[in-house]
PDB file of N, CA, C and O in Angstrom:
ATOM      1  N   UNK A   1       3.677  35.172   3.240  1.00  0.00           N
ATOM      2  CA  UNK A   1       2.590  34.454   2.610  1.00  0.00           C
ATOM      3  C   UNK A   1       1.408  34.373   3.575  1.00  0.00           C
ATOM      4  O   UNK A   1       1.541  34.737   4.743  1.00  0.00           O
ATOM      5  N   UNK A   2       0.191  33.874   3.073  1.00  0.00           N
ATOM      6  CA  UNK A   2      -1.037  34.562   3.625  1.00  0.00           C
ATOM      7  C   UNK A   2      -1.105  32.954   4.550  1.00  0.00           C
ATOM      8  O   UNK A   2      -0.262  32.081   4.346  1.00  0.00           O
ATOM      9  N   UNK A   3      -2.389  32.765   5.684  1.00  0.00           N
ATOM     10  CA  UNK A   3      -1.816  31.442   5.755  1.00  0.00           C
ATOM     11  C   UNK A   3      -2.955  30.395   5.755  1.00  0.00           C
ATOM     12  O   UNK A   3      -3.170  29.437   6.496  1.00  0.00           O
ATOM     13  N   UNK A   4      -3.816  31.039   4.358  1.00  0.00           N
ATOM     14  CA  UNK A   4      -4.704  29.829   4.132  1.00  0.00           C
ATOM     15  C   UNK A   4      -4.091  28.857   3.213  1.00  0.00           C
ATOM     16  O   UNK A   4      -4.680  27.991   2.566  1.00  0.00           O
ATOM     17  N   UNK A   5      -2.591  29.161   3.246  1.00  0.00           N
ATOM     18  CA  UNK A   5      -1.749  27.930   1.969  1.00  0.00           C
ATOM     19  C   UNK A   5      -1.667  26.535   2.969  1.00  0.00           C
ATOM     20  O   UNK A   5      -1.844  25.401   2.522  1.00  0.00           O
ATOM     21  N   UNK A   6      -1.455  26.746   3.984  1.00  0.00           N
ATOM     22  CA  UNK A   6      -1.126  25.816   5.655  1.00  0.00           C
ATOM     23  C   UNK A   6      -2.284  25.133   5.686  1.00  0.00           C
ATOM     24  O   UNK A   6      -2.120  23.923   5.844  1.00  0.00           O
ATOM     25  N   UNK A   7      -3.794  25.621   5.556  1.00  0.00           N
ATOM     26  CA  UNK A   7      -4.535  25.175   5.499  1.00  0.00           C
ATOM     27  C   UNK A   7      -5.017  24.038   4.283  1.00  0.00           C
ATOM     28  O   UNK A   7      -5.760  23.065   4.408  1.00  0.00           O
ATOM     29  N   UNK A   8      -4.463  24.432   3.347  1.00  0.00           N
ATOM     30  CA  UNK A   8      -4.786  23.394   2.245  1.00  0.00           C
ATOM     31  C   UNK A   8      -3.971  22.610   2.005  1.00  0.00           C
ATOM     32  O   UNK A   8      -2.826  22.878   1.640  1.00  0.00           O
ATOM     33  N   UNK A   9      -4.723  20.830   2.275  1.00  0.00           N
ATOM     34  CA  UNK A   9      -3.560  19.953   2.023  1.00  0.00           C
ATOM     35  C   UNK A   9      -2.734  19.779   0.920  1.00  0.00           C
ATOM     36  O   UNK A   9      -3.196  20.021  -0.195  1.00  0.00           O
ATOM     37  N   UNK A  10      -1.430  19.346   1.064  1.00  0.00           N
ATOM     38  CA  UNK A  10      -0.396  19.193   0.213  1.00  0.00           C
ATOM     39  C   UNK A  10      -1.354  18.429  -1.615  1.00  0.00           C
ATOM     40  O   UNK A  10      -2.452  17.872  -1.602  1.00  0.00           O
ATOM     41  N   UNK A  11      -0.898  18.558  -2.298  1.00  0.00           N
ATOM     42  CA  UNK A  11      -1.673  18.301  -3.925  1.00  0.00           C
ATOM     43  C   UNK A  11      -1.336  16.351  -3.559  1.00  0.00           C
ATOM     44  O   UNK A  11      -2.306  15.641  -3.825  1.00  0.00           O
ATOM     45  N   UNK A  12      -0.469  15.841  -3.179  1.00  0.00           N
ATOM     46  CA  UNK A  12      -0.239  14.163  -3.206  1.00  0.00           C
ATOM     47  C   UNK A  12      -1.331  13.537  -1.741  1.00  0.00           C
ATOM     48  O   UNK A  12      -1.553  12.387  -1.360  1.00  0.00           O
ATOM     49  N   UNK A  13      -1.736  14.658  -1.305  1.00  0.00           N
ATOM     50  CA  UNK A  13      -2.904  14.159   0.058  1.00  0.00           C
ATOM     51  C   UNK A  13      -4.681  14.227  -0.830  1.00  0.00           C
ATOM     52  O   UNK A  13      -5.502  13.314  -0.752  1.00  0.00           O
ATOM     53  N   UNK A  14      -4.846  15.252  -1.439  1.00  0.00           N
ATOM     54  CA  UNK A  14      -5.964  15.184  -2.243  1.00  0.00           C
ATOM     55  C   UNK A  14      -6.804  13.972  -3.003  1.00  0.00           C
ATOM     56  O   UNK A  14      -6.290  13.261  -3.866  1.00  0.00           O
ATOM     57  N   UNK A  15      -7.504  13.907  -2.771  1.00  0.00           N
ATOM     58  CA  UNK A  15      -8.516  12.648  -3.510  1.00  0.00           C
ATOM     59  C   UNK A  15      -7.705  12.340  -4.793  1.00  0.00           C
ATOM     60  O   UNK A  15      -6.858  11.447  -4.840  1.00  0.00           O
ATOM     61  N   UNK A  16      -8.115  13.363  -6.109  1.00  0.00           N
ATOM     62  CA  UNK A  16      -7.452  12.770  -7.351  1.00  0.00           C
ATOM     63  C   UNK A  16      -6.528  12.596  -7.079  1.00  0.00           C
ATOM     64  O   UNK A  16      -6.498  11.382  -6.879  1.00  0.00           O
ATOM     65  N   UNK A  17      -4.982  13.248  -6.773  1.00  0.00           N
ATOM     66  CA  UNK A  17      -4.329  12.466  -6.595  1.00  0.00           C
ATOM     67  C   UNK A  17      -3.975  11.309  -6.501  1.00  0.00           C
ATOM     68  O   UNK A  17      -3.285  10.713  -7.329  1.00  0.00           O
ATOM     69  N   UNK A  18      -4.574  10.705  -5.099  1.00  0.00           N
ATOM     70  CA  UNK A  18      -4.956   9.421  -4.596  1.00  0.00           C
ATOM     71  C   UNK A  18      -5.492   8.172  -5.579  1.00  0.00           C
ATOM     72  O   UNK A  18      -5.125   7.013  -5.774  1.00  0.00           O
ATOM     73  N   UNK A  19      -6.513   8.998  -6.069  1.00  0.00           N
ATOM     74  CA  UNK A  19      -7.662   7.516  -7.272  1.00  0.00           C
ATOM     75  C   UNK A  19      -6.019   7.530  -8.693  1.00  0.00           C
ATOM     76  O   UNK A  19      -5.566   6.485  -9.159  1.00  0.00           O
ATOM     77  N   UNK A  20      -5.446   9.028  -9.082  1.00  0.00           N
ATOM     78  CA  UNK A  20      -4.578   8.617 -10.339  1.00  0.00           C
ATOM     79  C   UNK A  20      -3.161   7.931  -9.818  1.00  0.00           C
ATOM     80  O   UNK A  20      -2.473   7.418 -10.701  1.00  0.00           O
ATOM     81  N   UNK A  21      -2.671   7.881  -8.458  1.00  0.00           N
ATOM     82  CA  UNK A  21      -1.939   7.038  -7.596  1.00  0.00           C
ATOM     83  C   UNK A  21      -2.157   5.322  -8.032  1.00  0.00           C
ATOM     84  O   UNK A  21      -1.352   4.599  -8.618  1.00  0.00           O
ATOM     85  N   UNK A  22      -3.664   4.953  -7.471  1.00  0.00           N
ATOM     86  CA  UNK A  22      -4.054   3.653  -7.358  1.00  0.00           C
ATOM     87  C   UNK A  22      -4.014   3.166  -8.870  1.00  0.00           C
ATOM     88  O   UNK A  22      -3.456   2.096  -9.109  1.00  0.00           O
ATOM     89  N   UNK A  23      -4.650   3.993 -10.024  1.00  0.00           N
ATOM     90  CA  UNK A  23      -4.554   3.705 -11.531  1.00  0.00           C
ATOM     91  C   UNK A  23      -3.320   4.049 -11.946  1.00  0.00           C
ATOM     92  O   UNK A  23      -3.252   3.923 -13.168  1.00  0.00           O
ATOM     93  N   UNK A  24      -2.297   4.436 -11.455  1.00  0.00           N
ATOM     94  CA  UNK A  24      -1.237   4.212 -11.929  1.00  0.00           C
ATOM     95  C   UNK A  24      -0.348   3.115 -11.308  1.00  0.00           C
ATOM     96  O   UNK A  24       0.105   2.303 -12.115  1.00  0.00           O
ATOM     97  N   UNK A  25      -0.094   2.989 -10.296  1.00  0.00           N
ATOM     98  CA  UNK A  25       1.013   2.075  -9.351  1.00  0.00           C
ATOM     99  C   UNK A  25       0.301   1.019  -8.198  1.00  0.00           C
ATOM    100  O   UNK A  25       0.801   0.209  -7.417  1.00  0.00           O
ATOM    101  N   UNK A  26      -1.073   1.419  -8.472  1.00  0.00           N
ATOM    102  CA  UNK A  26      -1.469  -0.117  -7.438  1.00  0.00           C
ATOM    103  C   UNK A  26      -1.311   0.482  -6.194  1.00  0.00           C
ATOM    104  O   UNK A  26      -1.414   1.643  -5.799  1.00  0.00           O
ATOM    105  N   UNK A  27      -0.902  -1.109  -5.406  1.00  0.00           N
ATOM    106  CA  UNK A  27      -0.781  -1.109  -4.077  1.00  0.00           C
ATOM    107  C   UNK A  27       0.124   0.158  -3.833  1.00  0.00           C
ATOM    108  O   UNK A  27      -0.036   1.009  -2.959  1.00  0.00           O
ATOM    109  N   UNK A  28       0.734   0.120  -4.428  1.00  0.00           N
ATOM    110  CA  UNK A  28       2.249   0.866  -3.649  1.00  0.00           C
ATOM    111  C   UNK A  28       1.993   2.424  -3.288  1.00  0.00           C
ATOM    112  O   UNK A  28       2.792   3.231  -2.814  1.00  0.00           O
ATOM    113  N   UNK A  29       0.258   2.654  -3.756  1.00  0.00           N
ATOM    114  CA  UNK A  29      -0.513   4.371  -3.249  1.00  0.00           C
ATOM    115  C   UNK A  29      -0.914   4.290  -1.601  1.00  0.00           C
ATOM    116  O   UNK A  29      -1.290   5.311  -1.026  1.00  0.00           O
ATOM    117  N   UNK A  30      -0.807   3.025  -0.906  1.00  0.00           N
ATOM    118  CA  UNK A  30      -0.918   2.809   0.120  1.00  0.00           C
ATOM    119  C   UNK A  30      -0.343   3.883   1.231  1.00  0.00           C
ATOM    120  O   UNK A  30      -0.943   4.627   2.007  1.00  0.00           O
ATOM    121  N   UNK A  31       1.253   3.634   0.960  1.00  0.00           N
ATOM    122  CA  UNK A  31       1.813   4.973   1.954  1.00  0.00           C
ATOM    123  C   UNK A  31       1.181   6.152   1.980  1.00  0.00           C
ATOM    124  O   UNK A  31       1.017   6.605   3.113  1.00  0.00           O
ATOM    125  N   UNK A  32       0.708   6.897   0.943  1.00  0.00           N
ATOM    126  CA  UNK A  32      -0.330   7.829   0.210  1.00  0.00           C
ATOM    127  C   UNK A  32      -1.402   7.905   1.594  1.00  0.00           C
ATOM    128  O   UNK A  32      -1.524   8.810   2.418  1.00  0.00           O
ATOM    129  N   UNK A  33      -2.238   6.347   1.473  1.00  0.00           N
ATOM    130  CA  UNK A  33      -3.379   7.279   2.775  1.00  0.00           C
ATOM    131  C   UNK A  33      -3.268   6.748   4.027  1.00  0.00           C
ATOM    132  O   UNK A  33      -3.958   7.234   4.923  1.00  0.00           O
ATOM    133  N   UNK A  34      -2.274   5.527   4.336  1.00  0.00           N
ATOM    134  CA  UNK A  34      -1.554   6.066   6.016  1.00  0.00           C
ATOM    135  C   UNK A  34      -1.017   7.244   6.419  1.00  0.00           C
ATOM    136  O   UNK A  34      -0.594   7.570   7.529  1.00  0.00           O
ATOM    137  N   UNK A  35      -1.085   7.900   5.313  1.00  0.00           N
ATOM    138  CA  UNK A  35       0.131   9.097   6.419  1.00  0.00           C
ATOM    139  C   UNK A  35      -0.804  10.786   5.902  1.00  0.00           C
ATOM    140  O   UNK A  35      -0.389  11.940   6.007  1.00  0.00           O
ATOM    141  N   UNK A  36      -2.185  10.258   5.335  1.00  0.00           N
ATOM    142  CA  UNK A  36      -2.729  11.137   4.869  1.00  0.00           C
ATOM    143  C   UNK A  36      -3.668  11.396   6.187  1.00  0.00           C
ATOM    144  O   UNK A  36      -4.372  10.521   6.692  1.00  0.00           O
ATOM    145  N   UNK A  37      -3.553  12.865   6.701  1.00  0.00           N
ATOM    146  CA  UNK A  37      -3.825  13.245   7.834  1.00  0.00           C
ATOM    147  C   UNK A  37      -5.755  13.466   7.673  1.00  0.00           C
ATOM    148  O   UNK A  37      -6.417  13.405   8.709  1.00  0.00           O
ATOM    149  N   UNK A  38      -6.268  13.642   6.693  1.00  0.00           N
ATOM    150  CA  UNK A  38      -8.005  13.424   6.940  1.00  0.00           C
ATOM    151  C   UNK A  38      -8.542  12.329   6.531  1.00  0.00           C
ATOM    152  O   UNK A  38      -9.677  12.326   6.054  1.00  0.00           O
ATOM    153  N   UNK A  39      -7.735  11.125   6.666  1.00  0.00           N
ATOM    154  CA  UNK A  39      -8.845  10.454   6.652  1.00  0.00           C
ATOM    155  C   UNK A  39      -8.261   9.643   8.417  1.00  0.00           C
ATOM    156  O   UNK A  39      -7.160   9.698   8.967  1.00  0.00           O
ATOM    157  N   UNK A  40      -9.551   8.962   8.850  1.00  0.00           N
ATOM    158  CA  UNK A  40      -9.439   8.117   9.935  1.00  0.00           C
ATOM    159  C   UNK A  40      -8.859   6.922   9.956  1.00  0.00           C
ATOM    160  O   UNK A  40      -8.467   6.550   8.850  1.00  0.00           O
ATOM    161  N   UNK A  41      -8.665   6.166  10.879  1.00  0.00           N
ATOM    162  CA  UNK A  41      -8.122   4.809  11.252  1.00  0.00           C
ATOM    163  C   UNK A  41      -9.043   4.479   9.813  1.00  0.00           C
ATOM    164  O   UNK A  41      -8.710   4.480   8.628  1.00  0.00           O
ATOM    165  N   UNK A  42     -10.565   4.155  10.611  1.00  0.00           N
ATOM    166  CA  UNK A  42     -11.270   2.925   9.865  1.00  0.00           C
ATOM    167  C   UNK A  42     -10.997   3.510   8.396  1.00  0.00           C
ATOM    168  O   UNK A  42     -10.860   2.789   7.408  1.00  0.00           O
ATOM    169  N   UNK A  43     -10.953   4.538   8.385  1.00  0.00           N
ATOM    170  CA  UNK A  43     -11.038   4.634   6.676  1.00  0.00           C
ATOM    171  C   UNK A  43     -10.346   4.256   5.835  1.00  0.00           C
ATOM    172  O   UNK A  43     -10.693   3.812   4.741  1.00  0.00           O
ATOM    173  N   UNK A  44      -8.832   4.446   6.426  1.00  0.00           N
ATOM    174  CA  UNK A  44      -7.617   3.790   6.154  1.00  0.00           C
ATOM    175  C   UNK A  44      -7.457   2.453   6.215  1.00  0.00           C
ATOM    176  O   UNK A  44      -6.471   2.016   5.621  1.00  0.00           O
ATOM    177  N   UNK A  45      -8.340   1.482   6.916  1.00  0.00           N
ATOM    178  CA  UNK A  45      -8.694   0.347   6.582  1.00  0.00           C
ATOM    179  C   UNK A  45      -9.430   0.110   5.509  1.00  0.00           C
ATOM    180  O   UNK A  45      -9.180  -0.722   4.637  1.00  0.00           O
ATOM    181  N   UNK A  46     -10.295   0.796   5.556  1.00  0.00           N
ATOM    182  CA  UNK A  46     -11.161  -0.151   4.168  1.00  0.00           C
ATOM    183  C   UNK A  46     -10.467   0.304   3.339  1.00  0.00           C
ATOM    184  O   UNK A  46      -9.888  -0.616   2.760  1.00  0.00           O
ATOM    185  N   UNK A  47     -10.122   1.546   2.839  1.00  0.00           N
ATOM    186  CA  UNK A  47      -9.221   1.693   1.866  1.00  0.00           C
ATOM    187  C   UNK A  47      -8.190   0.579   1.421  1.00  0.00           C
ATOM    188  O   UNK A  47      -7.999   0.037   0.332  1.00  0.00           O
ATOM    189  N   UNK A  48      -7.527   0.418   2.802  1.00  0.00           N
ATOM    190  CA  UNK A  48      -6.197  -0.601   2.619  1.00  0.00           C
ATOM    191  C   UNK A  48      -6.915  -1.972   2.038  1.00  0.00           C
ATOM    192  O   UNK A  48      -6.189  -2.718   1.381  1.00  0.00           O
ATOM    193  N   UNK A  49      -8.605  -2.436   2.284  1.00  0.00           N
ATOM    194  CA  UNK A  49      -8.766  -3.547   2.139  1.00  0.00           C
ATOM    195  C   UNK A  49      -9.300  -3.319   0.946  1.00  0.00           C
ATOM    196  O   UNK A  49      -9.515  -4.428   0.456  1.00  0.00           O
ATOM    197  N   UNK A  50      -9.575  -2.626   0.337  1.00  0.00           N
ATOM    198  CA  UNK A  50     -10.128  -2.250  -0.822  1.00  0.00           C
ATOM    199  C   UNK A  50      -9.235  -2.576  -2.102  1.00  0.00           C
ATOM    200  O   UNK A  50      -9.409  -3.392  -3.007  1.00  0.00           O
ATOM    201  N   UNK A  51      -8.422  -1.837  -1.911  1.00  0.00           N
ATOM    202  CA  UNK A  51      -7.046  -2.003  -2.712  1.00  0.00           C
ATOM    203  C   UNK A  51      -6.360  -2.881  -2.734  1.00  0.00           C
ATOM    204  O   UNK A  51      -5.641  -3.057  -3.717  1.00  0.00           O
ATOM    205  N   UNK A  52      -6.343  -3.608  -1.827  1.00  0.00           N
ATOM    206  CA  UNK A  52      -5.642  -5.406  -1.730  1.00  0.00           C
ATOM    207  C   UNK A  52      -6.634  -6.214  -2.954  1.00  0.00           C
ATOM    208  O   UNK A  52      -6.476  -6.679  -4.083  1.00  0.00           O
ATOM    209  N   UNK A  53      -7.810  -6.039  -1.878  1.00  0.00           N
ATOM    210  CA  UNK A  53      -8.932  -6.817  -2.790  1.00  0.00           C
ATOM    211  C   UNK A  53      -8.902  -6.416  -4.143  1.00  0.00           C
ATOM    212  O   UNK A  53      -8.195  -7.094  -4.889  1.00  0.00           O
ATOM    213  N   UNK A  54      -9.532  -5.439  -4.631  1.00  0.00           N
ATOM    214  CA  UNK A  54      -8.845  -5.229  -6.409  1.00  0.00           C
ATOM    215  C   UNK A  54      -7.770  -5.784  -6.818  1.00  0.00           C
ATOM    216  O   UNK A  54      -8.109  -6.452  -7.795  1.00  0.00           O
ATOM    217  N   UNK A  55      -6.472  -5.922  -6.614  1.00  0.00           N
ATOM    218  CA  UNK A  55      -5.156  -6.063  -7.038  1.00  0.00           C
ATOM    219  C   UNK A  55      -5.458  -7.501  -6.659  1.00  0.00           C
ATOM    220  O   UNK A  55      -5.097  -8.378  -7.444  1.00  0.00           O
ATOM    221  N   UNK A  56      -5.943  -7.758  -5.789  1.00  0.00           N
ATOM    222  CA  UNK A  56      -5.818  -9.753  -6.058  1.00  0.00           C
ATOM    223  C   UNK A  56      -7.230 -10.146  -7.379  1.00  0.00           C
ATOM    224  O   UNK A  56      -7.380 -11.197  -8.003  1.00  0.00           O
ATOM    225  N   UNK A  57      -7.811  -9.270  -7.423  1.00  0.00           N
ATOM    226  CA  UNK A  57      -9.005  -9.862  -8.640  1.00  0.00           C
ATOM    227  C   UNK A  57      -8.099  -9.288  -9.695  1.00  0.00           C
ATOM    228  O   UNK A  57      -8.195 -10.098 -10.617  1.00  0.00           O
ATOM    229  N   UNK A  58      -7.237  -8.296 -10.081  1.00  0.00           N
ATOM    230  CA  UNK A  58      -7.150  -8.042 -11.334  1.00  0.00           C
ATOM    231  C   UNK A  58      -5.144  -8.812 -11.450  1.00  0.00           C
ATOM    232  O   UNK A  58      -4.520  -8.781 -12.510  1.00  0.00           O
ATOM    233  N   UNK A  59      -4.610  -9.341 -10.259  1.00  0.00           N
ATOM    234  CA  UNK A  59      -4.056 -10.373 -10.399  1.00  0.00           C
ATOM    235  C   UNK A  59      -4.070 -11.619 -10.930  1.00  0.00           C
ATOM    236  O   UNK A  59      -3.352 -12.124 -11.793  1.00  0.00           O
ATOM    237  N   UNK A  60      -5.102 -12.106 -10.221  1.00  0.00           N
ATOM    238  CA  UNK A  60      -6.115 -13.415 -10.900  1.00  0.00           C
ATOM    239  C   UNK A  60      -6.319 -13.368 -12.049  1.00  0.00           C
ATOM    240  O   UNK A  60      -6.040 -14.379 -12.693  1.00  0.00           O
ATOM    241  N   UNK A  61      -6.912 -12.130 -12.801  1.00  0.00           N
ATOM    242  CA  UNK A  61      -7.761 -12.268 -14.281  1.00  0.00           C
ATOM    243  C   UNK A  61      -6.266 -12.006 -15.240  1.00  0.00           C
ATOM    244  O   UNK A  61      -6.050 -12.034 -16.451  1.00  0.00           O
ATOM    245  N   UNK A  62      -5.519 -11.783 -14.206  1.00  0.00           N
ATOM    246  CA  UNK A  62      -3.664 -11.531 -15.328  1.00  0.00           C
ATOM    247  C   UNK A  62      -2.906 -12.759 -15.278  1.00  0.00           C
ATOM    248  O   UNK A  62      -1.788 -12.734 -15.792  1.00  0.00           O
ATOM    249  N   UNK A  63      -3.419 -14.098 -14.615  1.00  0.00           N
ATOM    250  CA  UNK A  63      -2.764 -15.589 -14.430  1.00  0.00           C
ATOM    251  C   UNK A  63      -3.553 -15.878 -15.258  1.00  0.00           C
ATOM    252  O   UNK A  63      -2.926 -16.131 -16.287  1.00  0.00           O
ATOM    253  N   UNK A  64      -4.990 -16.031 -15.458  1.00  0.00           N
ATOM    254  CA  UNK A  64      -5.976 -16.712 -15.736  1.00  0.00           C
ATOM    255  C   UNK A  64      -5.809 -16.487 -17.482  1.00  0.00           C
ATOM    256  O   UNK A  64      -5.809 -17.314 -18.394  1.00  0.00           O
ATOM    257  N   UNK A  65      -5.700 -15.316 -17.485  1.00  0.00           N
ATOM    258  CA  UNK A  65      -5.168 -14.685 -19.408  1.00  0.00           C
ATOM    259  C   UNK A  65      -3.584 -15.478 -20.025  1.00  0.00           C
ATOM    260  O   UNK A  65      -3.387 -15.974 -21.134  1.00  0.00           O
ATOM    261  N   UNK A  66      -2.911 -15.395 -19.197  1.00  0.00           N
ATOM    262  CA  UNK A  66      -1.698 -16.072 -18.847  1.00  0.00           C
ATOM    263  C   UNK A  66      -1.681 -17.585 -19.439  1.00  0.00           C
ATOM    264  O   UNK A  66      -1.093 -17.948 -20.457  1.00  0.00           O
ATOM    265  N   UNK A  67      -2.506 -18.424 -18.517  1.00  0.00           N
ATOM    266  CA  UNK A  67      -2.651 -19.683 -18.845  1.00  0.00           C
ATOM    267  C   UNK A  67      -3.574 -20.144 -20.082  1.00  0.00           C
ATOM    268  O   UNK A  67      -3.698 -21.284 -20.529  1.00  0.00           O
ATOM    269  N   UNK A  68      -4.270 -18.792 -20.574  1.00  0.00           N
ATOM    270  CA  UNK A  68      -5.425 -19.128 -21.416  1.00  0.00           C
ATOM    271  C   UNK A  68      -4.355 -18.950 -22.928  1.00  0.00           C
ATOM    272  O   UNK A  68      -4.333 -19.741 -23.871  1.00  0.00           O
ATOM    273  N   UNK A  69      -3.478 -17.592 -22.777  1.00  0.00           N
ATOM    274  CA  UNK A  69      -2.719 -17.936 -23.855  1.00  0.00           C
ATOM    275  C   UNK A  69      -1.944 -18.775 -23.792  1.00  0.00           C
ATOM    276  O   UNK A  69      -2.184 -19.628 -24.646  1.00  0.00           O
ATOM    277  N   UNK A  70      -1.039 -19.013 -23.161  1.00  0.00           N
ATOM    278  CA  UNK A  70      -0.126 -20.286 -23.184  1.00  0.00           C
ATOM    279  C   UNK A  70      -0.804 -21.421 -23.963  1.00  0.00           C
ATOM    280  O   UNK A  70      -0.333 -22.015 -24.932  1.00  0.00           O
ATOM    281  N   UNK A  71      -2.333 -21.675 -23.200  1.00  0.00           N
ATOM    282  CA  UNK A  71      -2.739 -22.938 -23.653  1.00  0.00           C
ATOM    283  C   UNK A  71      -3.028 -23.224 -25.418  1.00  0.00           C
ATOM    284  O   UNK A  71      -3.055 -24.221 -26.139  1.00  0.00           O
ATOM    285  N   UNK A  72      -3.205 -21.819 -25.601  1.00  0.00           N
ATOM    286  CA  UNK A  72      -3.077 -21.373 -27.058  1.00  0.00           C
ATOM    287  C   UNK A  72      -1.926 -21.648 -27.882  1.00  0.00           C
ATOM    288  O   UNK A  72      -1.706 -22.409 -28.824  1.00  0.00           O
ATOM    289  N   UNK A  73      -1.263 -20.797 -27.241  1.00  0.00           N
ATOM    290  CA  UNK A  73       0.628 -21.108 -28.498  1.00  0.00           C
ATOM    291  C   UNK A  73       0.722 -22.771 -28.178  1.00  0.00           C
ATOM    292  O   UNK A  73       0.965 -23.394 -29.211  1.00  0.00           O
ATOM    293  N   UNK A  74       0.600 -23.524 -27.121  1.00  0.00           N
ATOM    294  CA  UNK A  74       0.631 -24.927 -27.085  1.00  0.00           C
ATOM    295  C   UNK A  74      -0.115 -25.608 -27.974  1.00  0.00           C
ATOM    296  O   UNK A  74       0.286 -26.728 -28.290  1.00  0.00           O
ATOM    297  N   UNK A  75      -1.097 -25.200 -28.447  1.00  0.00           N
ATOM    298  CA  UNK A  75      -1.880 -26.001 -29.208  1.00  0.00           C
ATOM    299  C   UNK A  75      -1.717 -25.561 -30.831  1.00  0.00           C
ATOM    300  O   UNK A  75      -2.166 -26.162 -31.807  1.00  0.00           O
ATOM    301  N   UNK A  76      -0.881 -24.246 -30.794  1.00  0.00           N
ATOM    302  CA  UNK A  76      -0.634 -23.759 -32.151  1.00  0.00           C
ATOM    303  C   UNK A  76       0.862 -24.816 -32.740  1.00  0.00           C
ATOM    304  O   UNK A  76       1.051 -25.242 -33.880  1.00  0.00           O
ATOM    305  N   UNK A  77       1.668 -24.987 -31.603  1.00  0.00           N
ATOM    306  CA  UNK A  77       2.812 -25.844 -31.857  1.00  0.00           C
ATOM    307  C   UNK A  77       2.520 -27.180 -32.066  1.00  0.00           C
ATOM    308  O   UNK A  77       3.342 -27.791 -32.749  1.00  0.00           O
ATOM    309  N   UNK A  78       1.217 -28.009 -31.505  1.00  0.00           N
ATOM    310  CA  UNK A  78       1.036 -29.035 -32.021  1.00  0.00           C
ATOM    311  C   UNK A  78       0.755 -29.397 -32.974  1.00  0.00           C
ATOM    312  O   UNK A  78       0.506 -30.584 -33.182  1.00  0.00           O
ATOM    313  N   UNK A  79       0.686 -28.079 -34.250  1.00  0.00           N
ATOM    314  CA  UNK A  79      -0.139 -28.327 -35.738  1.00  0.00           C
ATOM    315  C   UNK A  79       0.793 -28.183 -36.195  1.00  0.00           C
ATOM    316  O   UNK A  79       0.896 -28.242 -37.420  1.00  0.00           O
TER     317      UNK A  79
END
């Protein structure tokens, strides 16, 4: 085999990959870009903080829906 295949990263190191990783499974695409050899330290930080941060806002807005229905069927049982 020729050996510009060596040269091109593996298909689970690639960007899309990566973004249909995070829209599918969240945090857990993390291992994904620690061990992904082009990007840097810092990048791998903001990334890592990036992705925390989302998953705690779209955590929040999944309690907040949570308590908003509840408060609903509660008030449907009081009639």
């Amino acid at each position: 085999m020729s050996e510009n295949n060596s040269d091109k990263p593996k298909w689970y190191f690639q960007t899309w990959s990566l973004v249909v990783s995070f829209l599918c499974v969240g945090p857990f695409m993390l291992p994904l870009v620690w061990t992904n050899p082009r990007f840097s330290k810092n990048v791998k930080i903001v990334i890592s903080i990036a992705v925390l941060f989302f998953t705690y806002l779209v955590s929040m807005l999944f309690f907040k829906s949570l308590t908003s229905i509840n408060s609903y069927y509660q008030l449907l049982n009081t009639q």
